[in-house]
C-alpha positions in Angstrom: 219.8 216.0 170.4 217.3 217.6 168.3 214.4 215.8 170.1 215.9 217.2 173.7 215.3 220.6 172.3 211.8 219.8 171.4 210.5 218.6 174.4 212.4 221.5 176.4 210.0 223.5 174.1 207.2 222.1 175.1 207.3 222.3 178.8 208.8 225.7 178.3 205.2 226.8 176.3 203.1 224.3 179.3 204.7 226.4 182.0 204.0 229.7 180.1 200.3 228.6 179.9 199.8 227.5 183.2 201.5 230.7 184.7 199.0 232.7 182.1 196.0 230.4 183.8 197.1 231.0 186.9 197.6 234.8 187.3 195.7 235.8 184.2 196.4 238.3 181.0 194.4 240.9 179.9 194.5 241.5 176.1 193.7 245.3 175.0 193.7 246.5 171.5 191.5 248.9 168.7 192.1 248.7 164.8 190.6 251.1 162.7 190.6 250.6 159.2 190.4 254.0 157.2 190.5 255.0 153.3 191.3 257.9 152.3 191.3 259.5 156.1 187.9 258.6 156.1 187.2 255.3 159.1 185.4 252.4 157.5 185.5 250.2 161.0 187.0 250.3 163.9 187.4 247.5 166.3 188.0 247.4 170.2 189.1 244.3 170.8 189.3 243.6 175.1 190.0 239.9 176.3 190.7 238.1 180.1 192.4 235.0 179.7 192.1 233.4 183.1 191.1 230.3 184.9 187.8 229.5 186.1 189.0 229.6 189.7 190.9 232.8 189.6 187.4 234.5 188.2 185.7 233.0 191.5 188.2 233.9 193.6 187.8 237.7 192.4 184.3 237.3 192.1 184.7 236.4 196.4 187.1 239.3 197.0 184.9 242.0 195.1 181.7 240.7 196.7 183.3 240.2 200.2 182.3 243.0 202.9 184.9 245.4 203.3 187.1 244.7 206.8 185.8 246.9 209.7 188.0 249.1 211.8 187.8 250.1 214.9 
């Protein structure tokens, strides 16, 4: 029983990770590390987690002419 719920787990976290691949995640985040109210650092942390294909895709799209109306 117990390995049933292990390898539910596992496609459970492959589906996750090819849905993540597929439509992409953008990660967003600053930290700023302070003493006394005074900021020591500060870090902006921005991250795409994509597939190659969905970056050439949108790389396509943005570079495409736009549609011409009559």
């Amino acid at each position: 029983m117990h390995e049933s719920l292990s390898a539910d787990r596992e496609l459970t976290l492959l589906d996750l990770l090819d849905r993540i691949l597929d439509k992409g995640v953008i990660i967003h985040g600053d930290i700023t590390l302070s003493v006394a109210d005074v900021d020591l650092v500060y870090l902006g942390l921005r991250v795409l987690l994509t597939s190659v294909d969905n970056v050439e895709r949108m790389r396509g799209e943005l570079d495409a002419p736009p549609p011409r109306t009559v």
